[in-house]
N, C-alpha and C positions, 0 to 999 in steps of 0.2 A: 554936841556930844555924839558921838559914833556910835552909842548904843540905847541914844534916846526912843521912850514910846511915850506918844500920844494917842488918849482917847477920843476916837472917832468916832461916826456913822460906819455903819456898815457900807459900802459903794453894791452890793448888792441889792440887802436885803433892809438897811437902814437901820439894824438892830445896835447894840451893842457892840465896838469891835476896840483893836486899837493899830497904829499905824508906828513901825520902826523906822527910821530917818526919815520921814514922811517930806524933806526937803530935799532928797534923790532922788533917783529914777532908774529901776522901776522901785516902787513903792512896795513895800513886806505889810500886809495887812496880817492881820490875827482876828479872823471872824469867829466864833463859835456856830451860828447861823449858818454862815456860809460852809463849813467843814473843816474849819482850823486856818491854816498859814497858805496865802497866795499873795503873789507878785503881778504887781500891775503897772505897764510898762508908763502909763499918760499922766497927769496931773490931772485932767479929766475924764470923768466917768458916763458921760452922757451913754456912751456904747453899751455900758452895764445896766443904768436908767431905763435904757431902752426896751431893754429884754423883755418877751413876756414871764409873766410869775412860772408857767411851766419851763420857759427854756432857762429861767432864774435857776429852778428846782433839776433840772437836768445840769447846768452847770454845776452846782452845787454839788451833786454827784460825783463828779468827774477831782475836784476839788478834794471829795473825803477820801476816794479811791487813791489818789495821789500821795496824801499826809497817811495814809493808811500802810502804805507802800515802801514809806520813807523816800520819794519821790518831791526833788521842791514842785510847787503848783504854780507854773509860769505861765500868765494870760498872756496873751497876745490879742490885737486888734484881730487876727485873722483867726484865731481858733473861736473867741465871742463870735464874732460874725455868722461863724459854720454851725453854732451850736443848735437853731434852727434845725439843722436835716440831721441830729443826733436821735436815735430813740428813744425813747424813754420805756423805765422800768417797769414791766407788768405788775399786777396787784400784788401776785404771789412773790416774787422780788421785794417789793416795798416789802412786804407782812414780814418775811423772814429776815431784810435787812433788822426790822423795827423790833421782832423777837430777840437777834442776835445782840441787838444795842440793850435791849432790855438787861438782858442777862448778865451782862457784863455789870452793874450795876448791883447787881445781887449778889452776895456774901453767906449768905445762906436761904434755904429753900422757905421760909416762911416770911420772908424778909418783902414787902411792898413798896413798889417805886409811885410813886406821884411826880406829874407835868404837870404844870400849871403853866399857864399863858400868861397872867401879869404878876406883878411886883419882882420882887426881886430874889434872892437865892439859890442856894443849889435844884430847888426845882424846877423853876423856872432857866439855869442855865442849863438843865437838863432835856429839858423839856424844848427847847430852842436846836438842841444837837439833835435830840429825837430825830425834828422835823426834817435835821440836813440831812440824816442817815438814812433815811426811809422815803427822802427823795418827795417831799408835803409841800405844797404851796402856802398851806395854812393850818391854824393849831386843828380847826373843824377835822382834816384830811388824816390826822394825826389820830384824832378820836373814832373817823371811819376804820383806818388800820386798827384799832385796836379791838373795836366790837367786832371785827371780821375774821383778826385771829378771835376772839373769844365763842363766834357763832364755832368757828371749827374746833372748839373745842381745846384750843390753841396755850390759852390767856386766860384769867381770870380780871373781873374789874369790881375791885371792892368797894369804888369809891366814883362820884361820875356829879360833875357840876356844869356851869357853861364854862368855866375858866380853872378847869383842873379833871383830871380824872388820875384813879388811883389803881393799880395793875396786878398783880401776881400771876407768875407763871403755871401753867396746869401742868401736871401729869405728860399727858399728852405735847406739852411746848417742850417740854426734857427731851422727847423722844424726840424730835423733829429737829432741838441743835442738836441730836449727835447726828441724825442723817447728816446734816449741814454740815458736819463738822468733819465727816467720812472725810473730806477734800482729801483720804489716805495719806493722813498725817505719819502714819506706819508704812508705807508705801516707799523702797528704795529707787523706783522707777521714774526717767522722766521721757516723755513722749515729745518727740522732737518731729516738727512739721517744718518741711521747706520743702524747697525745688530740687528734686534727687534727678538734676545733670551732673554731669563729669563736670562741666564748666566749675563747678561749683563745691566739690565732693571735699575739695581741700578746707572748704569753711567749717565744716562737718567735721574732718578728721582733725584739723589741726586748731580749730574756735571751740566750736559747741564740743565737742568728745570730751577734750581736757577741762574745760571750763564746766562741765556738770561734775567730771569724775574730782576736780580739787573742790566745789563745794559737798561733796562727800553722800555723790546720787548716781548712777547708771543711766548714761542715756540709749534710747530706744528708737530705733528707726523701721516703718513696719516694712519697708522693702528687704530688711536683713531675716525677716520672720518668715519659716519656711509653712506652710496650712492650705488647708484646702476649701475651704470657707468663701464665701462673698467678702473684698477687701470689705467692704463699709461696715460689717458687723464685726470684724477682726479690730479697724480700726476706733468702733467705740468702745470695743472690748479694753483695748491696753489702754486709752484714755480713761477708762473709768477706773483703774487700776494704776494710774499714775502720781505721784508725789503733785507734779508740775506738767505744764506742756512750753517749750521753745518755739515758737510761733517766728520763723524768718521768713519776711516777706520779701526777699532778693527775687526779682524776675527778668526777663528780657524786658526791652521797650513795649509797652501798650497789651502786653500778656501777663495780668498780675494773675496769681497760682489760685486757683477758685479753692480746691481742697485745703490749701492750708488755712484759709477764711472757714473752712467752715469747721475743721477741728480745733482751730482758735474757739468759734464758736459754742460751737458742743460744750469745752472744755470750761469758757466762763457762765454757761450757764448751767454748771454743776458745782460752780464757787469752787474752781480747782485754778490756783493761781499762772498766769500766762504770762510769760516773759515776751513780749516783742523783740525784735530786731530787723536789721534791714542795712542792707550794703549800702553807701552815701551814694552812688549811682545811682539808686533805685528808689532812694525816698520820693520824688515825682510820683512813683507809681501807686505808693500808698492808697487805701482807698477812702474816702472823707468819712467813711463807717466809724474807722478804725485810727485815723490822725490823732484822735482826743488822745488816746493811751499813749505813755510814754516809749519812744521806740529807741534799743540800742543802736546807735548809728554807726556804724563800722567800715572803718577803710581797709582791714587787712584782718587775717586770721589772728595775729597777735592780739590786736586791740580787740578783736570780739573776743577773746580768751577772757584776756585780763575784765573786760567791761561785765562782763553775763557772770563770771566769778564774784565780782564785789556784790553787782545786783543781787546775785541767788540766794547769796550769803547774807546781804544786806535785808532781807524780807525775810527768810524760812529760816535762818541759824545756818550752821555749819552742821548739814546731813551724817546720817547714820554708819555711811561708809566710808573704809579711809580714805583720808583726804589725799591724793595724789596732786599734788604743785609740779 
């Protein structure tokens, strides 16, 4: 049957999962552990086997970020491999991924979520996502996030065994998803980072320009912004005032664009969504920081048009402004 599932082991994390024509290749897993739906090119997993529990939990990362995205989640032999030199997510990262998954769960403000670690049900497959989402090795890691939101003030914990604890949000964790949530959702602007040559200017005016303005957003380039300011404080200025940022990493040979790395940067660790791209000549030049994220791969200005339209639209909806096609 072509749209058989079978229940599996996890190939990560050995939990619970299930496997769609699991008699192809690559193989469609359905982990919840793992961060939902990824494709794995082998019949064998030893490569996954292998991983340490962190770089397990950094993949796994990479994995929600993906199904998060609307992104399939395609392993490769060589992305596992790299996942090693990938970094992983500081405390404050985890705490506020694990706040945001929290909440999501909530229906109303007096309303208490419990994880539990064994048996079976919705808290326990809860409690399992928790861990992917917050990037945990183990359920203990999941209970350090949550006393740690709760020291700051964060989280409340009504409830606390070795095999379950029970959560409510504070005061104070309302206030903290809306910071989280500023990613200026009201925001018509997007802040486009490339290589501002002539070589190149036509990707910009005839890709990115039209491809932000038909998903219904204003793109921003800060070379077109007239001020008198130090650029570096202009340009985290319009990043933190952006919807998005366009991150194209097209460079010459062996000169990948340092700035656009680091307002890509900036940008995702304000949880303000980052579209990649990169001219098919220039994917070599990617840098293995940044290979995990999914990158528009583009041969001409038409396809980055059409490509960066479906993406934009495909994540954020169709923007505030008219759509111009």
């Amino acid at each position: 049957m072509s749209n058989e599932v079978e229940k599996v082991d996890c190939p990560i994390w050995k939990t619970p999962a299930s496997v769609i024509n699991g008699e192809h290749m690559p193989q469609r897993f359905n982990s919840i552990r793992a961060g939902g739906r990824f494709d794995w090119p082998s019949a064998h997993c030893k490569e996954l086997h292998n991983l340490s529990l962190r770089d397990k939990a950094k993949l796994t990362t990479w994995i929600c970020d993906q199904n998060r995205q609307g992104q399939r989640a395609r392993l490769t032999l060589d992305l596992v491999a790299g996942v090693k030199t990938w970094r992983a997510l500081d405390v404050s990262q985890r705490s506020d991924r694990l706040l945001q998954y929290i909440s999501k769960l909530q229906d109303r403000l007096d309303f208490e979520v419990t994880f539990t670690f064994t048996g079976k049900g919705s808290s326990f497959t809860e409690g399992l996502q928790a861990q992917a989402e917050s990037e945990c090795i183990s359920f203990s890691e999941l209970e350090y996030l949550a006393m740690a939101l709760r020291d700051g003030g964060l989280l409340k914990i009504t409830g606390f065994e070795e095999d379950f604890i029970t959560v409510n949000i504070a005061p104070a964790g309302h206030a903290r998803l809306a910071e989280l949530a500023v990613a200026n959702e009201t925001s018509t602007q997007a802040f486009v980072a490339m290589w501002f040559d002539a070589s190149i200017r036509s990707a910009f005016d005839l890709g990115v320009e039209p491809a932000v303005a038909a998903a219904g957003y204003k793109a921003f380039r800060i070379d077109n912004k007239e001020h008198n300011n130090k650029i570096d404080d202009e340009i985290i200025s319009e990043i933190r005032r952006s919807r998005f940022v366009v991150a194209d990493m097209t460079c010459p040979p062996d000169k990948p664009r340092g700035g656009v790395y680091f307002e890509a940067g900036f940008a995702f660790g304000l949880n303000i969504p980052v579209f990649w791209s990169c001219r098919k000549d220039s994917e070599k030049e990617i840098h293995f920081d940044t290979r995990q994220f999914a990158h528009i791969l583009w041969t001409n200005e038409e396809d980055l048009k059409n490509q960066l339209t479906k993406k934009i639209r495909a994540i954020l909806g169709q923007g505030p402004l008219r759509s111009i096609d």
